[in-house]
C-alpha positions, 0 to 999 in steps of 0.5 A: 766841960760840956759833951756834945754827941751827934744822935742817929738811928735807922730807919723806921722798922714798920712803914706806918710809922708817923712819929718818932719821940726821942726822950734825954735822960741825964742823972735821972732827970728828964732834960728834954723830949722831942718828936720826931718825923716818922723818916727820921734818922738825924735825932740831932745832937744831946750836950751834956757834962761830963761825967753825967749819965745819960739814957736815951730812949726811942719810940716809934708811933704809927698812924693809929698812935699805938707806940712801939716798945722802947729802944734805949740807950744809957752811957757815961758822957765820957771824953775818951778822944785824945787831943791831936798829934802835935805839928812841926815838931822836929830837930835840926843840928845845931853844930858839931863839936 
């Protein structure tokens, strides 16, 4: 079964920032690297198998194309939601006896 995580970060830290690189990492192989407007806060979403290991990395690159140390983020893909609550569920009296 296949894990979909949503992706977001503040903004930009420094206001010279033009890009932003987002790499996905799952069981130690690169699936994807993506780049991103400097504004970018949505990084989109990462679908992925359970039980993987994913690592998340982020860099921020300004105008002169210097690029900022890493924010990274690594986790089990996980499904830790339980299903919803049953509906219509009840009892009515059947008769008396």
């Amino acid at each position: 079964m296949a894990l979909v995580y949503s992706v977001s970060a503040g903004p930009a830290v420094d206001a010279d920032v033009t890009g932003r690189q987002l790499t996905v990492v799952v069981n130690g192989e690169v699936l994807s690297t993506v780049e991103l407007a400097g504004s970018a806060t949505d990084l989109g979403e990462v679908k992925v198998e359970q039980n993987a290991n994913v690592t998340l990395s982020l860099v921020d690159i300004d105008d002169a194309g210097n690029r900022s140390q890493a924010a990274v983020l690594d986790f089990v893909a996980t499904d830790t939601i339980p299903p919803a609550q049953p509906g219509s569920f009840g009892v009515t009296l059947a008769r008396e006896e």
